[in-house]
ZAMARGU-4260 file (C-alpha; in steps of 0.2 Angstrom, whole numbers, plus 5000, padded with zeros to 4 digits):
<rodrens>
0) 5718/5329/5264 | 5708/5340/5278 | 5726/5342/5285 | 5735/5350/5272 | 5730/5367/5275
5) 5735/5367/5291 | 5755/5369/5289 | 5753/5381/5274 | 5744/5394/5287 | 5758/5390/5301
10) 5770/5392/5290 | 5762/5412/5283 | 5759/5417/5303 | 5778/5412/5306 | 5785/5422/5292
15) 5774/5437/5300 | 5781/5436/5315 | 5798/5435/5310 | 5794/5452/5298 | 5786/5458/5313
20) 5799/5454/5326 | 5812/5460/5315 | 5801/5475/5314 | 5805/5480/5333 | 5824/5474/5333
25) 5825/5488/5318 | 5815/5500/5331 | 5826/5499/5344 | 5843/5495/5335 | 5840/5513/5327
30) 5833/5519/5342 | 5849/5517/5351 | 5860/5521/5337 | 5855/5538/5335 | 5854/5540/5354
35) 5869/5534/5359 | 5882/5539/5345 | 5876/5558/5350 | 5880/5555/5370 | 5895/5547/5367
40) 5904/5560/5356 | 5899/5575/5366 | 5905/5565/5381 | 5922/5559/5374 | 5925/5579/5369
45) 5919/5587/5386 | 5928/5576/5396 | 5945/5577/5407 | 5959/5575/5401 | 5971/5574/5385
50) 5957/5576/5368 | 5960/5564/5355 | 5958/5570/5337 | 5944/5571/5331 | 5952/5569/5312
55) 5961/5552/5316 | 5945/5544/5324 | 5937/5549/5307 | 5950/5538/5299 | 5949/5525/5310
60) 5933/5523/5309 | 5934/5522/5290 | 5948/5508/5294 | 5936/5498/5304 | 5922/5500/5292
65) 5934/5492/5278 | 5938/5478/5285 | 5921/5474/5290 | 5913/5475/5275 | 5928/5466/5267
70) 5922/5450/5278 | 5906/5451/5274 | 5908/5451/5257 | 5920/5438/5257 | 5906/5428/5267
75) 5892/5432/5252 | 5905/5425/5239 | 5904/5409/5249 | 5922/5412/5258 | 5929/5408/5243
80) 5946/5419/5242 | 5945/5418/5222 | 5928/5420/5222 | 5932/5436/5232 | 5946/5444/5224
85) 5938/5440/5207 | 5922/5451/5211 | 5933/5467/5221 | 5942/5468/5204 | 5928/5465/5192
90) 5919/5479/5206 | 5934/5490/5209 | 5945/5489/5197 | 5939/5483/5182 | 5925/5498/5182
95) 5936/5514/5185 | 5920/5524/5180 | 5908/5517/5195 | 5922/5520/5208 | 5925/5536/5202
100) 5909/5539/5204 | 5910/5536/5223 | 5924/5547/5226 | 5911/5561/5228 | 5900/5555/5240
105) 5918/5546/5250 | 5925/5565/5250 | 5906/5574/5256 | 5904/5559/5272 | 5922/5563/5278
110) 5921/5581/5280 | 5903/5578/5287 | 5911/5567/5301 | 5922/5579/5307 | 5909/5592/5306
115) 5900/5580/5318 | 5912/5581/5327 | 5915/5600/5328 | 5896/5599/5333 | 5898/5587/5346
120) 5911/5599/5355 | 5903/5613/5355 | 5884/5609/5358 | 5877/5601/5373 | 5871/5582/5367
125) 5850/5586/5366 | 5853/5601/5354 | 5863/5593/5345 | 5851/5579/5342 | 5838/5590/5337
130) 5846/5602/5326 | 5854/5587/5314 | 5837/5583/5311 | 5838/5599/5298 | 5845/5582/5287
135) 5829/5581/5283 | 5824/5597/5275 | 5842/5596/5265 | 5839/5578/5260 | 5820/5586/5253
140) 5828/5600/5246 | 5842/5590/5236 | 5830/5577/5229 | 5816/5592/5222 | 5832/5598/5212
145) 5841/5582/5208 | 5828/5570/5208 | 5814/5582/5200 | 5804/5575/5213 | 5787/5583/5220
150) 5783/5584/5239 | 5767/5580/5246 | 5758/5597/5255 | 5760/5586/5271 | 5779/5587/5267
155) 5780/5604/5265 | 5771/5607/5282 | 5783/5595/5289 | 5797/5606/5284 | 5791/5620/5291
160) 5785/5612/5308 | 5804/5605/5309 | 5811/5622/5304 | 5801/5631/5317 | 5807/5618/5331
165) 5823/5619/5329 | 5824/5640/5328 | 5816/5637/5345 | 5828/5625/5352 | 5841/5637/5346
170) 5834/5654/5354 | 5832/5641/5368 | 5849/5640/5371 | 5857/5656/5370 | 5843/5665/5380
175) 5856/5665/5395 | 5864/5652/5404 | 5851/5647/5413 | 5840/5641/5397 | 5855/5627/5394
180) 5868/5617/5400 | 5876/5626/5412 | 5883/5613/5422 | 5887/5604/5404 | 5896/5620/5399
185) 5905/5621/5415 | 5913/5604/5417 | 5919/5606/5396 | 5926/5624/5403 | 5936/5614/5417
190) 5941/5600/5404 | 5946/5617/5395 | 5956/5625/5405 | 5965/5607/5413 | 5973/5604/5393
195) 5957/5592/5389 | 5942/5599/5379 | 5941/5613/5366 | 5933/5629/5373 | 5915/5631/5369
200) 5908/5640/5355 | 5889/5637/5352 | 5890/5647/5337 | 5903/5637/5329 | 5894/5620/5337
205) 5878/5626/5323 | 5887/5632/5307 | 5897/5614/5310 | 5881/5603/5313 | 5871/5615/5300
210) 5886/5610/5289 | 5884/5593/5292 | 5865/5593/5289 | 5868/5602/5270 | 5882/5589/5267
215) 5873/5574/5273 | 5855/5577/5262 | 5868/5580/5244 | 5876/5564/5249 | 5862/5552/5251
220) 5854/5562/5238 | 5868/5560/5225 | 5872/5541/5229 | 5853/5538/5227 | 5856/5544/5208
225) 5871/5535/5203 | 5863/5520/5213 | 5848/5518/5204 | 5848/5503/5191 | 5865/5496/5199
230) 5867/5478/5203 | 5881/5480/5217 | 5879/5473/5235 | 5877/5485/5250 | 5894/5477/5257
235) 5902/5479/5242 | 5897/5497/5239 | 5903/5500/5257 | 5918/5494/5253 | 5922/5507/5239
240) 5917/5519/5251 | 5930/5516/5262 | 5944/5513/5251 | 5940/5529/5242 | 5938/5538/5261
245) 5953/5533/5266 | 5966/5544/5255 | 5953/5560/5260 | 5953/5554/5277 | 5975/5555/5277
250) 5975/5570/5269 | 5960/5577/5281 | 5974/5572/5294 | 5989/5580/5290 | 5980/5597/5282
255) 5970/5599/5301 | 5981/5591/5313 | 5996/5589/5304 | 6008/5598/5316 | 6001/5590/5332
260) 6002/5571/5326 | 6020/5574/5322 | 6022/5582/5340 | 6010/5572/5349 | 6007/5555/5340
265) 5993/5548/5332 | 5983/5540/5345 | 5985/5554/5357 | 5971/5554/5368 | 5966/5537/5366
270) 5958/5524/5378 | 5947/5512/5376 | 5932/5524/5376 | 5937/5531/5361 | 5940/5516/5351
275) 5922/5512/5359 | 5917/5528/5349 | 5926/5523/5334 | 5919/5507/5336 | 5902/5512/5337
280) 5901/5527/5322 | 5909/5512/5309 | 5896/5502/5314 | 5883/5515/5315 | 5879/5516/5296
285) 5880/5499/5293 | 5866/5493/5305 | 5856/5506/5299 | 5860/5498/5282 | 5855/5481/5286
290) 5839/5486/5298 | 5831/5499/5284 | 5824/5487/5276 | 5813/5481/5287 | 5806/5501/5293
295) 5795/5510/5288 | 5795/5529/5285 | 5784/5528/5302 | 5795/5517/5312 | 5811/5526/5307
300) 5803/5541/5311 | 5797/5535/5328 | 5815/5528/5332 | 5823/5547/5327 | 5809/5553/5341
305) 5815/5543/5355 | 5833/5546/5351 | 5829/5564/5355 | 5820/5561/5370 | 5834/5547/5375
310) 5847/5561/5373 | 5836/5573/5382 | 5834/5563/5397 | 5851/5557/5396 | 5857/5575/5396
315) 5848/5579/5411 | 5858/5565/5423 | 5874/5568/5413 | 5879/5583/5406 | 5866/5593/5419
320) 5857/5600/5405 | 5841/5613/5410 | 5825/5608/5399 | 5815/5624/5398 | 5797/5624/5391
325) 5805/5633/5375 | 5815/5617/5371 | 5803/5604/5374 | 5793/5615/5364 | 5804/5614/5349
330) 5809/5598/5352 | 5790/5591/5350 | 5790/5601/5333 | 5805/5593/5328 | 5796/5577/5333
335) 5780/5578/5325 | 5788/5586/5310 | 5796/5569/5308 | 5780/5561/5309 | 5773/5571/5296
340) 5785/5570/5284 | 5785/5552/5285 | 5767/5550/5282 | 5759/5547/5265 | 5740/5548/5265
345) 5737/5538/5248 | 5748/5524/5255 | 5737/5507/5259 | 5740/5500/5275 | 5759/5491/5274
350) 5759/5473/5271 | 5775/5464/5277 | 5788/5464/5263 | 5806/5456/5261 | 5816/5466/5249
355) 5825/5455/5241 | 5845/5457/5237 | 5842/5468/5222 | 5831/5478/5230 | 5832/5499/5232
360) 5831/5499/5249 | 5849/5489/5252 | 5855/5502/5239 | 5853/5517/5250 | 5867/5516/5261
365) 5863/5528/5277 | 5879/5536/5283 | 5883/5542/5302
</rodrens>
């Protein structure tokens, strides 16, 4: 009888640490998510060579989203194909008001893609990095006025911490060219001039990524509200999404690029670097989906920091990016703004948690 307690406590200290090792596969998934998907867009635009569009990619990525989540939810409903096509109708169909619901949120994520995208061309990898942080005060903002919710003092702080930083990465940049990129803005200049990369427009690279930001924080904002109280898995809820994307997605197409697909073709530009890309944004917000639920506000807020720094360094070996004092400055703002925001003084100390398939957490669907 001695023995019996023995395997209880094994079995509690192995569930820690799975929840723990789970913990630091979130950390660095995230990590490299947020690094990498920034890197790789500002590469794919800069380079040599013919440009794909930035529309279609959009599109495709929507495409490869789909189809991935259709898998997986064919695999929760026990790869039953009746199964499966009995819960798309009872989700899709047979509740016209929930879908339309989506259509709001599937119209706001595809316009902040190609606003990404715009972003991506025009600013050098590491401000773009930091400035998209500015999610965060629009995610705050949207949530006092929808959510009536109240910030924290520390919050607030936060806010300002992380507007300060990223007015200084900013000024940073257009100080002269010495204070950015220049070799980063060169090589996109060449790419340029060869028939490859759009000509470089700062200006436009910030009202796009600002753009983004403002449309990002309504979005997660907005889905948080119709979400609450709804008993939908995150797969499924991805797979509206997409279908509802889609049509925007087209019509984003042929309103932006219209004229050059019909000369051009669809695929112009593509390799498989961009399909990489493509690859890697679809995925993107469905990692984060399923690794969200075992972070914290700090460890999310840690992963976001070393993306920047990741992006930082990185742009330094590939994109020859100058990092003055002002920009490491602001970017440490942005940094500990992060922190701050994340951190909630009356919390107790975590204890591990497994959210269950009903849980909120699983409701909120990050988007890239």
């Amino acid at each position: 009888m001695a023995l019996l307690p023995a395997p209880v406590t094994y079995s509690y200290s192995h569930r820690a640490v799975n929840a723990n090792t789970l913990k630091y596969i979130s950390l660095l998934t995230l990590t490299l998510q947020n690094a990498i998907l920034g890197l790789s867009m500002r590469y794919a635009r800069t380079r040599p060579g013919d440009i794909f569009l930035s529309s279609t990619a959009v599109l495709m990525a929507e495409f490869a989203k789909l189809i991935t989540c259709l898998f997986l939810v064919f695999n929760e409903e026990g790869k039953d194909a009746q199964k499966f096509v009995r819960s798309l109708h009872k989700t899709i169909i047979a509740n016209p008001m929930d879908t339309l619901k989506v259509c709001v949120p599937s119209l706001v994520y595809i316009v902040q893609n190609n606003l990404l995208y715009v972003s991506a061309s025009h600013l050098d990898a590491a401000t773009y990095q930091v400035t998209y942080q500015l999610k965060i005060l629009t995610t705050a903002m949207f949530a006092v006025v929808i959510l009536r919710r109240k910030l924290l003092n520390t919050q607030w702080g936060a806010l300002l911490l992380l507007v300060m930083g990223i007015v200084l990465v900013q000024l940073a940049q257009t100080e002269g060219p010495a204070s950015g990129s220049a070799g980063g803005a060169a090589a996109a200049a060449t790419a340029a001039s060869s028939g490859g990369a759009p000509e470089q427009n700062r200006m436009l690279g910030l009202w796009a990524a600002l753009g983004a930001c403002f449309l990002s924080g309504f979005a997660g904002i907005y889905f948080e509200k119709i979400l609450k109280g709804a008993e939908i898995s995150v797969w499924m809820r991805n797979v509206q999404l997409s279908l509802l994307s889609i049509p925007f997605g087209l019509l984003t197409c042929f309103v932006n690029d219209g004229s050059r697909i019909f000369d051009q073709g669809f695929f112009k530009g593509y390799d498989l670097f961009v399909w990489y890309l493509v690859l890697l944004q679809a995925g993107g917000g469905l990692i984060v989906a399923v690794v969200v639920k075992y972070a914290d506000n700090i460890l999310k807020g840690f992963a976001t920091s070393l993306a920047i720094i990741i992006s930082c360094v990185a742009s330094i070996y590939i994109f020859d990016f100058n990092l003055t004092l002002q920009f490491s400055f602001g970017a440490g703002l942005v940094i500990a703004s992060i922190f701050l925001y994340g951190y909630d003084p009356a919390r107790s100390s975590p204890k591990p948690t497994m959210q269950g398939p009903g849980g909120d957490e699983e409701k909120l669907l990050p988007r890239v």
